[in-house]
C-alpha positions, 0 to 999 in steps of 0.5 A, a space after each residue: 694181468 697175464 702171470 708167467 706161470 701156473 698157479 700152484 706150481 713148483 717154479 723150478 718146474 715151471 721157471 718164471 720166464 716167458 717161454 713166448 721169447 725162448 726159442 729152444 723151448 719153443 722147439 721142444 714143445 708139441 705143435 698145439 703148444 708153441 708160443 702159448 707158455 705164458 698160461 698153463 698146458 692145459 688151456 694153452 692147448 684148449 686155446 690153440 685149438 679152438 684158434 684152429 678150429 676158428 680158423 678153419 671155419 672163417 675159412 670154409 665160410 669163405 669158401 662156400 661163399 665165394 662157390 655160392 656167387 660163383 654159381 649165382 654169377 654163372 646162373 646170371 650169365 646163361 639167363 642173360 645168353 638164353 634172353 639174348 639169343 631168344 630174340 629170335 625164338 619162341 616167346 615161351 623161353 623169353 618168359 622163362 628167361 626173365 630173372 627168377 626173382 622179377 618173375 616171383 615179384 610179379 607172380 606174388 602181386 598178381 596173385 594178390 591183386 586177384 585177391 584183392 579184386 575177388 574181396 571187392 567183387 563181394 
């Protein structure tokens, strides 16, 4: 259960009323501080700060997210527009347009169906 002040304190000090609901005295406390009176100094500043510093990486984790689908939508399109308008050209460009990751599948497999043919040619 959350006590309302610090253990081994002088009261008068620190009065047991919970600052949470005061607004003067939320005013007057540094920024790291508001609001988090019903601990002690100490860990209300450890706490508020790591909230922060959570916060920030939620944030950032977000953000390169969203960069990292940004970039791979972008790539997506232009394979999509090489593949379109290579109808025309050279063959060589059509196969380097195909997607990345069918063409590592099918390189993969091929190389394993060689291997697998090169055992049984044993």
């Amino acid at each position: 259960m959350l006590y309302t002040h610090a253990r081994k304190s002088n009261p008068l000090d620190f009065p047991n009323v919970n600052i949470k609901y005061e607004p003067s005295w939320n005013k007057t406390l540094p920024w790291n501080m508001r609001a988090r009176m019903t601990l002690s100094p100490i860990r209300a500043i450890i706490h508020t700060e790591e909230e922060y510093l959570n916060a920030l990486i939620r944030r950032q984790y977000y953000v390169r997210t969203r960069a990292r689908r940004r970039v791979q939508r972008e790539q997506r399109a232009s394979i999509r527009r090489i593949r379109v308008h290579s109808n025309s050209t050279n063959e060589y460009i059509k196969v380097l347009a195909i997607y990345w990751w069918k063409l590592k599948v099918i390189l993969s497999y091929s190389m394993w169906f060689k291997t697998c043919l090169n055992l049984l040619k044993q």
